[in-house]
Structure formats: structure tokens, C-alpha cells
VMD Tcl script that builds the backbone (N, CA, C; Angstrom):
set m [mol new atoms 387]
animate dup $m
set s [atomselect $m all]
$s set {name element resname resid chain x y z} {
  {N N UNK 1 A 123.274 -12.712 99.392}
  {CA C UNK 1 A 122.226 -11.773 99.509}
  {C C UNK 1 A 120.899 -12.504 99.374}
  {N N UNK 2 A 119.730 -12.058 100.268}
  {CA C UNK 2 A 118.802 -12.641 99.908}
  {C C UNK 2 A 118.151 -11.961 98.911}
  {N N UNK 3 A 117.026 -12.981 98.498}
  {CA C UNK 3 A 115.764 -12.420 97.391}
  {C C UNK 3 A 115.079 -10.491 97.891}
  {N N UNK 4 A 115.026 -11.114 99.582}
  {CA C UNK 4 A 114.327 -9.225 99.431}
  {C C UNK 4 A 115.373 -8.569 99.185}
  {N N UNK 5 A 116.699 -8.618 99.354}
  {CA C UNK 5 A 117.536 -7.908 99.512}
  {C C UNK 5 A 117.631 -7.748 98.206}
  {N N UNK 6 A 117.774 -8.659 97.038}
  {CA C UNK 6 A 117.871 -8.796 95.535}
  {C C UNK 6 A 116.952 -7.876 94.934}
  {N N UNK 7 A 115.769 -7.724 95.783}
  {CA C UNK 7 A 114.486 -7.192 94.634}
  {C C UNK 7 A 114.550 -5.825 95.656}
  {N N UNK 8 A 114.841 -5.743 96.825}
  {CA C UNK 8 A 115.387 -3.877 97.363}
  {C C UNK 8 A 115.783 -3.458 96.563}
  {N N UNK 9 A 117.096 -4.128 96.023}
  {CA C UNK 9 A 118.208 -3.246 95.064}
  {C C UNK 9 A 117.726 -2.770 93.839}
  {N N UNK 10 A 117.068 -4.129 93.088}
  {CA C UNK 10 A 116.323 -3.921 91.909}
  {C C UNK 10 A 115.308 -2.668 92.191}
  {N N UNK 11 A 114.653 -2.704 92.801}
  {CA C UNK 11 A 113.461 -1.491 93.355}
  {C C UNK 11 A 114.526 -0.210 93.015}
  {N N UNK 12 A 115.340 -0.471 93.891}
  {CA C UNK 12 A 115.822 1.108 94.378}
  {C C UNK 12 A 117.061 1.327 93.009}
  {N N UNK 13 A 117.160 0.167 92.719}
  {CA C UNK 13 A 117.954 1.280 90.983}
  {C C UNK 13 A 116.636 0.975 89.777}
  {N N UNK 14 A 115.596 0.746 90.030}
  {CA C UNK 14 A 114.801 1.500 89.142}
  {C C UNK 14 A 114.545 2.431 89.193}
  {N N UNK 15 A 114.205 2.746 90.659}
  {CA C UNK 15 A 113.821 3.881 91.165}
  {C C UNK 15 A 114.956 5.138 90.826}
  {N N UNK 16 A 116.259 4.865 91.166}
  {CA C UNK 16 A 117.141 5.569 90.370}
  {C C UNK 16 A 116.938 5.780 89.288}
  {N N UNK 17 A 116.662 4.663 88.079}
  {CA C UNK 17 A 116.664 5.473 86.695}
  {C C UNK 17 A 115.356 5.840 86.236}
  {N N UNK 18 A 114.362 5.974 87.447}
  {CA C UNK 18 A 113.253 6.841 86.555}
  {C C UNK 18 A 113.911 8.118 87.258}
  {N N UNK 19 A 113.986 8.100 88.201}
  {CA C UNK 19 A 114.257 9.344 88.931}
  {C C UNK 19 A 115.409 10.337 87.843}
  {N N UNK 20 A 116.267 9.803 87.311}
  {CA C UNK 20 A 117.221 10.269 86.563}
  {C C UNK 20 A 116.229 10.217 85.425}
  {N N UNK 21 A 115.564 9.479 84.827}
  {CA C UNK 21 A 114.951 10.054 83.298}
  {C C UNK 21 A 114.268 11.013 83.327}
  {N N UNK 22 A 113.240 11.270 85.099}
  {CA C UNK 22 A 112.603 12.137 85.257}
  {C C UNK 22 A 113.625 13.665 85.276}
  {N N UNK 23 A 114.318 13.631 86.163}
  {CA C UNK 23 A 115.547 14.659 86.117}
  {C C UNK 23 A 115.865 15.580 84.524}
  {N N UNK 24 A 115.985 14.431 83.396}
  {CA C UNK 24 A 116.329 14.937 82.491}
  {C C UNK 24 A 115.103 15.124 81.472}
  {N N UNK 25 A 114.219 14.518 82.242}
  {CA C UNK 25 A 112.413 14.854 80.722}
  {C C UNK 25 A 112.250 16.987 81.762}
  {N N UNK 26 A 113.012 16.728 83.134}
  {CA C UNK 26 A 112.740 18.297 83.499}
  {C C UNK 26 A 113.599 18.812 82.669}
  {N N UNK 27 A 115.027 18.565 82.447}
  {CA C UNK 27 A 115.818 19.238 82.376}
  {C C UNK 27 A 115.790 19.712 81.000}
  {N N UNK 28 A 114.794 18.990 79.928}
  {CA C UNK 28 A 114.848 19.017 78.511}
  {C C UNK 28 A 113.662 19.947 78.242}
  {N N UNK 29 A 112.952 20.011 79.591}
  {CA C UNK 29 A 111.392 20.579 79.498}
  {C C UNK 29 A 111.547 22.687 79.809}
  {N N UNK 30 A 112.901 22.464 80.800}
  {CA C UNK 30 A 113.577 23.344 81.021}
  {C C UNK 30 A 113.942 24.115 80.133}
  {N N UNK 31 A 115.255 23.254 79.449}
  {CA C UNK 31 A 115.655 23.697 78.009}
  {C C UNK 31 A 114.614 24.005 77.103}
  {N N UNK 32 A 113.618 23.804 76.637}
  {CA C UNK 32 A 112.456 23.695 75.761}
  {C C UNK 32 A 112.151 25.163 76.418}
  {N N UNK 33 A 111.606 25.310 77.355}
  {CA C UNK 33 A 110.491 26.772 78.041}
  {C C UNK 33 A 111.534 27.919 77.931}
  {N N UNK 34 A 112.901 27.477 78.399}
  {CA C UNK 34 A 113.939 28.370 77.655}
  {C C UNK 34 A 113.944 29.120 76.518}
  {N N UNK 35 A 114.173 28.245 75.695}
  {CA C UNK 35 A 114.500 28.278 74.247}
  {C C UNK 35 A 113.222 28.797 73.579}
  {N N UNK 36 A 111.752 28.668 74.226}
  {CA C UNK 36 A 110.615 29.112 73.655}
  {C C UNK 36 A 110.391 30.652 74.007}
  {N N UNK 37 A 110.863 30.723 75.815}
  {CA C UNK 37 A 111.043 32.291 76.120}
  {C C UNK 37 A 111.949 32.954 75.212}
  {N N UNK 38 A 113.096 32.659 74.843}
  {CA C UNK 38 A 114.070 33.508 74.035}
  {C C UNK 38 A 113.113 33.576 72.525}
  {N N UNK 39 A 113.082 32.347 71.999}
  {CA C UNK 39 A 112.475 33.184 71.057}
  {C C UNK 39 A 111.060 34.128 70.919}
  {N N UNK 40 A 110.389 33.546 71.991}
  {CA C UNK 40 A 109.315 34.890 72.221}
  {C C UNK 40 A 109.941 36.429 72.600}
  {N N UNK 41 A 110.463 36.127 73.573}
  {CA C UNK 41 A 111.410 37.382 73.400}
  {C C UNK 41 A 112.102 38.644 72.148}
  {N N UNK 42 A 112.576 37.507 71.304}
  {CA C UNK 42 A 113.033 37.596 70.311}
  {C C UNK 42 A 112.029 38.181 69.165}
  {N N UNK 43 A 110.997 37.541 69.296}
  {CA C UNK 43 A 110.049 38.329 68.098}
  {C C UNK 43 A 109.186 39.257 68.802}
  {N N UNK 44 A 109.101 39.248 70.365}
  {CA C UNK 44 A 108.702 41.034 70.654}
  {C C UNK 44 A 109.588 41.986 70.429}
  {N N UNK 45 A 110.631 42.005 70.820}
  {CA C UNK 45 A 111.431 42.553 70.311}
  {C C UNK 45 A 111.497 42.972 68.886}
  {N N UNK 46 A 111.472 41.971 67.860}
  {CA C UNK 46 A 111.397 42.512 66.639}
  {C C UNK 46 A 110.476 43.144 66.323}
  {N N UNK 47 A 109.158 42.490 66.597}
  {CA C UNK 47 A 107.549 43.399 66.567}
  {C C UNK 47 A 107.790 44.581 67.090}
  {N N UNK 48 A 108.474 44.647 68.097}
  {CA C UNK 48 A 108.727 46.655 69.040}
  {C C UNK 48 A 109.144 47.358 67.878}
  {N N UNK 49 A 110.615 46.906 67.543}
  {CA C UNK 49 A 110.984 47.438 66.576}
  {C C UNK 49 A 110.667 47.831 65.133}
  {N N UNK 50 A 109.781 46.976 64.546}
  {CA C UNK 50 A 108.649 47.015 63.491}
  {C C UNK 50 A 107.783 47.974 64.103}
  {N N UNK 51 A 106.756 48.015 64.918}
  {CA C UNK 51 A 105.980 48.997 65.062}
  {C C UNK 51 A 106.613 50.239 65.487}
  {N N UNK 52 A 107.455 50.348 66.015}
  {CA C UNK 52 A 108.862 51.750 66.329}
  {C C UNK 52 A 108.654 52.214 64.735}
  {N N UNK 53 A 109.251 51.448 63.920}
  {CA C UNK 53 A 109.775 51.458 62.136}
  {C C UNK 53 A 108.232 52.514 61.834}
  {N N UNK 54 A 107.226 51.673 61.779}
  {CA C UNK 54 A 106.300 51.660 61.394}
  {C C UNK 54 A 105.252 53.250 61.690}
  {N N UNK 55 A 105.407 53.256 63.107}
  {CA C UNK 55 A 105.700 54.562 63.378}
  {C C UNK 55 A 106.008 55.839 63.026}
  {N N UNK 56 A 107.100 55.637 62.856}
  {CA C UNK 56 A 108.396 56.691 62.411}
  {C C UNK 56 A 107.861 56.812 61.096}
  {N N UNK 57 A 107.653 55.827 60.516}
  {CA C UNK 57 A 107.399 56.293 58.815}
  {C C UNK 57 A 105.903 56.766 58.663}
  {N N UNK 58 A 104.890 56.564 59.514}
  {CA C UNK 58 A 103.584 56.823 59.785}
  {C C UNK 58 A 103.440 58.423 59.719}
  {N N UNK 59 A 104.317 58.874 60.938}
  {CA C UNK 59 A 104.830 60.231 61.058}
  {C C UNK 59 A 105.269 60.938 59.992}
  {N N UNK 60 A 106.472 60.174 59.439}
  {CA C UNK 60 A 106.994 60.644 58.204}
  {C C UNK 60 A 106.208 61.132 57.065}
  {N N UNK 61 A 105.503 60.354 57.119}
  {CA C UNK 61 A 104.141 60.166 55.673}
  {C C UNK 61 A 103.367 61.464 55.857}
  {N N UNK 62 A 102.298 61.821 57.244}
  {CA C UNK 62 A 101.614 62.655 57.796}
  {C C UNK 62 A 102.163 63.839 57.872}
  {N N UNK 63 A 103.695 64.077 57.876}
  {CA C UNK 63 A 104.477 65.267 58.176}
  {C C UNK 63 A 104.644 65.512 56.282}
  {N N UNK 64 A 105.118 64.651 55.534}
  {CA C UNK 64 A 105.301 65.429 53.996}
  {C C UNK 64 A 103.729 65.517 53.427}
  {N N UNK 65 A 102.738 65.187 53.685}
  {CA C UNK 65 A 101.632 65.360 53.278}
  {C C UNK 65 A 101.141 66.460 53.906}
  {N N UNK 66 A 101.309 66.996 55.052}
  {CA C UNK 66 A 100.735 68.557 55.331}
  {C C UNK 66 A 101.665 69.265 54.631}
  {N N UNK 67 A 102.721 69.226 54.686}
  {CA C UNK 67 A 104.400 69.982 53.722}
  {C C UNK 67 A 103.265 70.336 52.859}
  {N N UNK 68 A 102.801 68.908 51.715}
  {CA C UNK 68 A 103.024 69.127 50.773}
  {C C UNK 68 A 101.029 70.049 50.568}
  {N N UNK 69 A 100.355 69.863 51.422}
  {CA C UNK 69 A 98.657 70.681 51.598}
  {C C UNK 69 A 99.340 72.405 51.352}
  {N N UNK 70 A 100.598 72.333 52.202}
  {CA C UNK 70 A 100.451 73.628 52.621}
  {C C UNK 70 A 101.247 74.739 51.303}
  {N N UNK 71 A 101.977 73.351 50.440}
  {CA C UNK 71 A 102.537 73.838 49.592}
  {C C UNK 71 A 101.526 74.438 48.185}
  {N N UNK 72 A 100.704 73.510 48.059}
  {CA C UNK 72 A 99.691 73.482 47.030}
  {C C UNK 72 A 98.559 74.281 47.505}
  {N N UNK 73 A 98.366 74.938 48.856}
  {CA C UNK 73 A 97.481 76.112 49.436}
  {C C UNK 73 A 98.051 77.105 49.099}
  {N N UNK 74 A 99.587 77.525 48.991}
  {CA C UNK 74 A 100.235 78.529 48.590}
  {C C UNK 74 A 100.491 78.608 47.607}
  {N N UNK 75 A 100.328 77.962 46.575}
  {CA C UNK 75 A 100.626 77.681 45.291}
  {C C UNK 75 A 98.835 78.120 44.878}
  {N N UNK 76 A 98.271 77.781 44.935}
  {CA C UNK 76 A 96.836 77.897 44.626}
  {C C UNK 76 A 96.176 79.609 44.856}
  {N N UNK 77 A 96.740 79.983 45.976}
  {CA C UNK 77 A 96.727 81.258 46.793}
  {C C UNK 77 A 97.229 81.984 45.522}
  {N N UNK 78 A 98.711 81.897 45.332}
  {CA C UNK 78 A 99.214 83.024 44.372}
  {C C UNK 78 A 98.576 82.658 42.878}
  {N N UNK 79 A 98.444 81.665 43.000}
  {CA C UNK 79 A 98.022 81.292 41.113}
  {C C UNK 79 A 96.558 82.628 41.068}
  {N N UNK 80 A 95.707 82.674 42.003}
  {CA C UNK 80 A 94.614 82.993 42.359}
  {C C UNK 80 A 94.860 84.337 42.336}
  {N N UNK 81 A 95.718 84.993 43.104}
  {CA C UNK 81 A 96.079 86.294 42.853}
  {C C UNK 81 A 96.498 86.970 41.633}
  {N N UNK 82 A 97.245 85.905 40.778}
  {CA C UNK 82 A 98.014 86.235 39.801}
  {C C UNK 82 A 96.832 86.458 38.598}
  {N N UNK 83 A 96.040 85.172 38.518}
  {CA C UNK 83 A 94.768 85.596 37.750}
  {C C UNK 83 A 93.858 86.713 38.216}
  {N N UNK 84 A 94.039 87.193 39.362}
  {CA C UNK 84 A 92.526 88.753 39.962}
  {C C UNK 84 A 93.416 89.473 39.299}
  {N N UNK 85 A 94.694 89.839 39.177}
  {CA C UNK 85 A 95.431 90.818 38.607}
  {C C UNK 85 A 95.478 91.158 37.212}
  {N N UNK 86 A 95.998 89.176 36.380}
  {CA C UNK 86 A 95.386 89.399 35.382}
  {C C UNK 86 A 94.075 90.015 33.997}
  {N N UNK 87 A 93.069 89.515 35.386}
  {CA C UNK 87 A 91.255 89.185 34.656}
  {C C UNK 87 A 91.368 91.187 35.492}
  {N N UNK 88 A 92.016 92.080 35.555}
  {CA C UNK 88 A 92.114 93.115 36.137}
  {C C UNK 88 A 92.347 94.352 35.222}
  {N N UNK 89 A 93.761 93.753 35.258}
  {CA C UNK 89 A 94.613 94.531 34.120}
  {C C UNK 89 A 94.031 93.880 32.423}
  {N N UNK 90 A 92.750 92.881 32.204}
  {CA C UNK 90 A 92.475 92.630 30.997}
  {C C UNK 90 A 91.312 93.609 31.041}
  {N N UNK 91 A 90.726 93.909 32.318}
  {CA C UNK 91 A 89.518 94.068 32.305}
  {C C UNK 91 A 89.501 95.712 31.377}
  {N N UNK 92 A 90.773 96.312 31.987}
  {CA C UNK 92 A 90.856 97.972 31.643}
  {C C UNK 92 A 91.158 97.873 30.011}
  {N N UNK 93 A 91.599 97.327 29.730}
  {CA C UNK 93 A 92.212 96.615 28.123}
  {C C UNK 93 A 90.689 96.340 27.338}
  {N N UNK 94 A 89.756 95.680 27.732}
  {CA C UNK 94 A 89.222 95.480 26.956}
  {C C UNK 94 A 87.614 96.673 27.317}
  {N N UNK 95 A 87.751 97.659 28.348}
  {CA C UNK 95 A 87.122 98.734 28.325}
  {C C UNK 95 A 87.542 99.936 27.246}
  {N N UNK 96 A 88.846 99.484 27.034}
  {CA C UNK 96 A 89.673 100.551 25.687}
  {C C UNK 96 A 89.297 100.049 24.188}
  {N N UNK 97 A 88.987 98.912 24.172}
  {CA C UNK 97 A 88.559 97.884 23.008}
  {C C UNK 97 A 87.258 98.549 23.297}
  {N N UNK 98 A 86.238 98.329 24.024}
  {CA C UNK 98 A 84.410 98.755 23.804}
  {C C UNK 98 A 84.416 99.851 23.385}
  {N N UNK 99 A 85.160 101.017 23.812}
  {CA C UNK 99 A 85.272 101.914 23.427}
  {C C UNK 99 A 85.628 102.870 22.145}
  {N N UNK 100 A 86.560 102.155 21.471}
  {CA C UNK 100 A 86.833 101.587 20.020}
  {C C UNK 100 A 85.846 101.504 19.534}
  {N N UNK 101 A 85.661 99.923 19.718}
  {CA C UNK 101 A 84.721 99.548 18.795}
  {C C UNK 101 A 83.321 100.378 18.829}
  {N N UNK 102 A 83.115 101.289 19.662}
  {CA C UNK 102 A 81.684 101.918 19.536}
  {C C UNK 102 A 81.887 103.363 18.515}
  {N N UNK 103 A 83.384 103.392 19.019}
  {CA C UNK 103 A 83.693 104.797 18.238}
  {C C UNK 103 A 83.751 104.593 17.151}
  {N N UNK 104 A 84.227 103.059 16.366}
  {CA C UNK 104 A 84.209 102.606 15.139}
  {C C UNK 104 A 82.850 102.741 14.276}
  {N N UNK 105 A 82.113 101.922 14.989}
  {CA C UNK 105 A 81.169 101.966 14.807}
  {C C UNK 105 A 80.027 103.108 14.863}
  {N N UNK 106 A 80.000 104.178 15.213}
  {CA C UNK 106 A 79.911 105.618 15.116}
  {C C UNK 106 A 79.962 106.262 13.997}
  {N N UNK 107 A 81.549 106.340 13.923}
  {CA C UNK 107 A 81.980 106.690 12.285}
  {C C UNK 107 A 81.607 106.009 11.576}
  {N N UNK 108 A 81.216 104.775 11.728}
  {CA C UNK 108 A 80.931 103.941 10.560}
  {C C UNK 108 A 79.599 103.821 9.528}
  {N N UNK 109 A 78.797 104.443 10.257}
  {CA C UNK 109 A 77.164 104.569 10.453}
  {C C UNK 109 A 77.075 105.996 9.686}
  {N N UNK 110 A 77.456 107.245 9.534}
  {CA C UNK 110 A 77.191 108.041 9.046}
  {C C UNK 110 A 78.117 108.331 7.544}
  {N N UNK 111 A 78.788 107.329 7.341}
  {CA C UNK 111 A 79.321 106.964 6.084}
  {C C UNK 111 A 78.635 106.043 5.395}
  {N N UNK 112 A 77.541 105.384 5.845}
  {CA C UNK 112 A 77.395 103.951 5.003}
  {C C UNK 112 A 75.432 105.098 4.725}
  {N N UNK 113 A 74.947 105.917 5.643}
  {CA C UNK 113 A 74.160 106.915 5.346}
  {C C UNK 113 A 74.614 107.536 3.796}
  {N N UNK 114 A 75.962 108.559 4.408}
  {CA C UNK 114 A 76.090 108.870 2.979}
  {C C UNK 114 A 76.109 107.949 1.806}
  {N N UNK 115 A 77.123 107.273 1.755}
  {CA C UNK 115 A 77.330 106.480 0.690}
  {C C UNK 115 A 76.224 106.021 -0.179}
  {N N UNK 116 A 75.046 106.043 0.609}
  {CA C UNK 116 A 73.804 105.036 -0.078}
  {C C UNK 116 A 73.215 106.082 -0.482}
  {N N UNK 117 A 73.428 107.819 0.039}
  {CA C UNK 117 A 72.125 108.634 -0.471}
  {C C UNK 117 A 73.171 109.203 -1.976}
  {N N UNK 118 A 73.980 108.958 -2.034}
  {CA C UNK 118 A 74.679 109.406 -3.382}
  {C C UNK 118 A 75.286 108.471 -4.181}
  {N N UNK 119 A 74.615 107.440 -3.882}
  {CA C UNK 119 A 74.714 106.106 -4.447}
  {C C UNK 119 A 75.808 105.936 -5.472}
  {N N UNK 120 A 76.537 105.778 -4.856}
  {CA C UNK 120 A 78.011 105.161 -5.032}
  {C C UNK 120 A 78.330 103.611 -4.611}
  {N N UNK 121 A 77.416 103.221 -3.260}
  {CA C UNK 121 A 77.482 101.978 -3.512}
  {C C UNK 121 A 76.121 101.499 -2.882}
  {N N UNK 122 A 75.764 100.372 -2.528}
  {CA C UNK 122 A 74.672 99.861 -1.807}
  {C C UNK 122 A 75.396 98.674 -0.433}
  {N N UNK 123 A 74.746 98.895 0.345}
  {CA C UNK 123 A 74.640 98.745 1.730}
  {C C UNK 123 A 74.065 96.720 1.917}
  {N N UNK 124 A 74.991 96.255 1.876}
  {CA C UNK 124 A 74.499 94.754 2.161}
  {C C UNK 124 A 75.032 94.449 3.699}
  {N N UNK 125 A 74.269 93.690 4.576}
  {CA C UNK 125 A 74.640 92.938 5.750}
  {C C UNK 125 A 76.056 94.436 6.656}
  {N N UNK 126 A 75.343 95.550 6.370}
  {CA C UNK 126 A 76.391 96.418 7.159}
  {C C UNK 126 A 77.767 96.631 5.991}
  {N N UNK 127 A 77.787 95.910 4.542}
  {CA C UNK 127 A 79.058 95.678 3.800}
  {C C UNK 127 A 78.917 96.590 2.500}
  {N N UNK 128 A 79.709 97.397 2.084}
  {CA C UNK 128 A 80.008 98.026 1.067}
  {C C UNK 128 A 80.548 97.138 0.077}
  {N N UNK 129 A 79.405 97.260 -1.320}
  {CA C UNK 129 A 79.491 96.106 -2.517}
  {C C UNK 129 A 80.875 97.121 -3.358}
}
mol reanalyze $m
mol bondsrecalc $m
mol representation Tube
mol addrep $m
């Protein structure tokens, strides 16, 4: 064989093994963009599902918190009623008490008159000594 023929060959199996290293820096570059899509994939996916989660319990939260407005509006409502009824039925109760006490006080006034003009006792602060 001659020299060109020697340094053809040499040429053309270098040329082979870049060509083959090149082949496999694709084939690894391949694998790599792969393996980077899946796991991007992989954590949208999980993120979907987190904000899905996230969601759902968002809802959840917003739905027992009106529950619970509407519970403590009705609760507040009757407490409210229950006291107009009360401060109602006290009110007639203690119109029976003024009434009393004026009638008490009525009788009380033309005894403490007598008492002092036939002096039996004397009259302090409204008090019989």
C-alpha cells in the first residue's frame, strides 16, 4: 500500500471515530433532553395536581366558613329574639314592681305623718327610731 493510500485509511477511520463519538455525544444529548422532558413532565404533573389539591381545599375552606357565617347569623338572630322576649316579659314584671313600690310608699307616708303627730316615735332619714 502506498503512503496516500496509508494516510486515506488513517483519514477515513478517524473520520469514522469522530463520526461515531459524534453519533453517541447525540445519542447521550438525546438521552439527556429525554430524561429532562420526563422529568419536567413529571413535576407539571405534580404541580397540576398540587394546585387541583390546593383548590379543592381552597373551596373547602370558603364553603365551611359561609356554613359556619350563616350558622352564627342564626344563632345571633335567635339569641336576639330570645332577649326582645326576655327584656319584654321583664319589662311587664317590673311595671308590677313600680307599682308596688309606689303603693308602698303611699301607705307608708301617712303612717310616718301619724306616728310623729302622736309621738310615739321620731322620723329619721324616712326610718322609725
Amino acid at each position: 500500500m502506498t503512503v496516500l493510500g496509508e494516510r486515506s485509511e488513517q483519514a477515513l477511520s478517524a473520520l469514522d471515530q469522530a463520526t461515531e463519538r459524534l453519533a453517541q455525544t447525540a445519542g447521550g444529548m438525546e438521552r439527556s433532553v429525554d430524561a429532562a422532558r420526563e422529568a419536567w413532565e413529571a413535576y407539571r404533573e405534580r404541580f397540576d395536581s398540587v394546585d387541583a389539591s390546593l383548590e379543592r381545599f381552597v373551596i373547602a375552606l370558603e364553603e365551611a366558613a359561609q356554613k359556619n357565617i350563616k350558622r352564627i347569623h342564626e344563632y345571633v338572630t335567635e339569641m336576639d329574639a330570645a332577649l326582645a322576649q326576655a327584656v319584654q316579659r321583664l319589662s311587664g314584671s317590673l311595671d308590677v314592681l313600680e307599682d308596688l313600690a309606689d303603693s308602698l310608699a303611699q301607705r307608708a307616708n301617712p303612717a310616718a305623718r301619724q306616728s310623729s303627730s302622736d309621738g310615739h316615735g321620731t322620723r329619721v332619714d324616712g326610718a322609725f327610731e
